[in-house]
C-alpha positions as CSV (number, residue, x, y, z in Angstrom):
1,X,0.0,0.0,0.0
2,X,1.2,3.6,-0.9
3,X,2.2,6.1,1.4
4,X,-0.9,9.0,2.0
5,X,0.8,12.2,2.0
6,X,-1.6,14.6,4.1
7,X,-2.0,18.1,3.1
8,X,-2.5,20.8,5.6
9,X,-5.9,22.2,5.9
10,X,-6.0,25.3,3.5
11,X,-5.8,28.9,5.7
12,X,-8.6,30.5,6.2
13,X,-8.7,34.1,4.9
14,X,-9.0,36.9,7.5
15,X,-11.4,39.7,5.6
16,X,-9.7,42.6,4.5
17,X,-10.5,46.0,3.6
18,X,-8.9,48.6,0.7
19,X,-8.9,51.5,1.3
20,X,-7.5,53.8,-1.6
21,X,-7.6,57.4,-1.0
22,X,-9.8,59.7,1.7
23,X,-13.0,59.0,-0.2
24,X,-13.5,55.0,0.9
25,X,-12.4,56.1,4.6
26,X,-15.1,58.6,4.2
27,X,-17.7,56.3,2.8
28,X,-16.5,53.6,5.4
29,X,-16.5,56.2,8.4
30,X,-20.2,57.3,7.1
31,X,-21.3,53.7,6.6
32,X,-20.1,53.0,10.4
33,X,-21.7,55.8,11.4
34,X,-25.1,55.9,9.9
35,X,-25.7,51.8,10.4
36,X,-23.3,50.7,13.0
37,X,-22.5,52.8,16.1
38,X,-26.5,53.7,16.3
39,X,-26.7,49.3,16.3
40,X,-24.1,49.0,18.9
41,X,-24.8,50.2,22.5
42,X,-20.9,49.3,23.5
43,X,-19.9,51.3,20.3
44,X,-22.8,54.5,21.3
45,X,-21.2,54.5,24.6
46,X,-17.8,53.9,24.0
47,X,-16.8,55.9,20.6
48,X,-19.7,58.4,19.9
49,X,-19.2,59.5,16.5
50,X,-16.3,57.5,15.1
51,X,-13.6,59.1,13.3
52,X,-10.6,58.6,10.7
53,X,-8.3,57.6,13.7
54,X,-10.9,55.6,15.0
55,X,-11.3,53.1,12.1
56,X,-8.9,51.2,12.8
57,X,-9.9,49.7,15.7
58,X,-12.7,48.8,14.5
59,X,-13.4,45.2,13.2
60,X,-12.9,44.6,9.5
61,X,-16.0,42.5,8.9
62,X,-18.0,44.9,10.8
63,X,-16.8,48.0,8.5
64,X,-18.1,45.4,5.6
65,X,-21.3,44.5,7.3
66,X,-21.9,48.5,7.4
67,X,-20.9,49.4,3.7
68,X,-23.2,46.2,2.5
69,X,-26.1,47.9,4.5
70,X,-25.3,51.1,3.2
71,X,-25.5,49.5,-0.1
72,X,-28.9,48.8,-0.3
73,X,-30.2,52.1,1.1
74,X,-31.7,54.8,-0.2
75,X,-29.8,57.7,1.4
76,X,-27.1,57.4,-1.5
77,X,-26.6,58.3,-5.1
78,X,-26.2,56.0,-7.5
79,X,-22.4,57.4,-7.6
80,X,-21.8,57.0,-4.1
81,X,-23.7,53.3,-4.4
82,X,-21.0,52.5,-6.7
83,X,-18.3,53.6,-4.6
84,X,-19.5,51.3,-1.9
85,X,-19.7,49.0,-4.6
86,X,-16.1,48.9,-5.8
87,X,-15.1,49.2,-1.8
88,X,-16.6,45.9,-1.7
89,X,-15.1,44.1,-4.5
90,X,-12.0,45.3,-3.6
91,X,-12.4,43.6,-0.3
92,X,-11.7,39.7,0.5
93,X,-14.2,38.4,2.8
């Protein structure tokens, strides 16, 4: 009988975020802002309003949760929609 060579289990991604220039943190801040820190008591309490310097402590998927709400909304143009848009393709979840 043959040897079985055994593979390592393949590494699961961590979800990551692009940001290119000062209009995705904008769009990510606002995102946050508008549909998760009003969501999130701990957040409310804990950060206010969140900020550029804030961001970053902020879980990734969480940022991504908030853009994909801000996504289907109606408070956006169809410009800013497809910022949001390309945000999130340029994301690996």
């Amino acid at each position: 009988m043959a040897d079985i060579i055994k593979f390592p289990s393949p590494l699961e991604k961590k979800a990551e975020l692009v940001l290119v220039d000062h209009i995705d943190v904008a769009f990510s801040i606002w995102a946050v802002n508008m549909y998760g820190v009003p969501n999130d008591a701990d957040l409310l309490e804990g950060y206010g309003f969140i900020g550029p310097e804030d961001l970053s402590t902020l879980e990734v998927q969480f940022i991504i949760d908030c853009l994909k709400q801000a996504l289907k909304s109606e408070e956006l143009s169809a410009r800013g929609k497809s910022i949001i848009a390309r945000l999130l393709s340029n994301s690996q979840t």
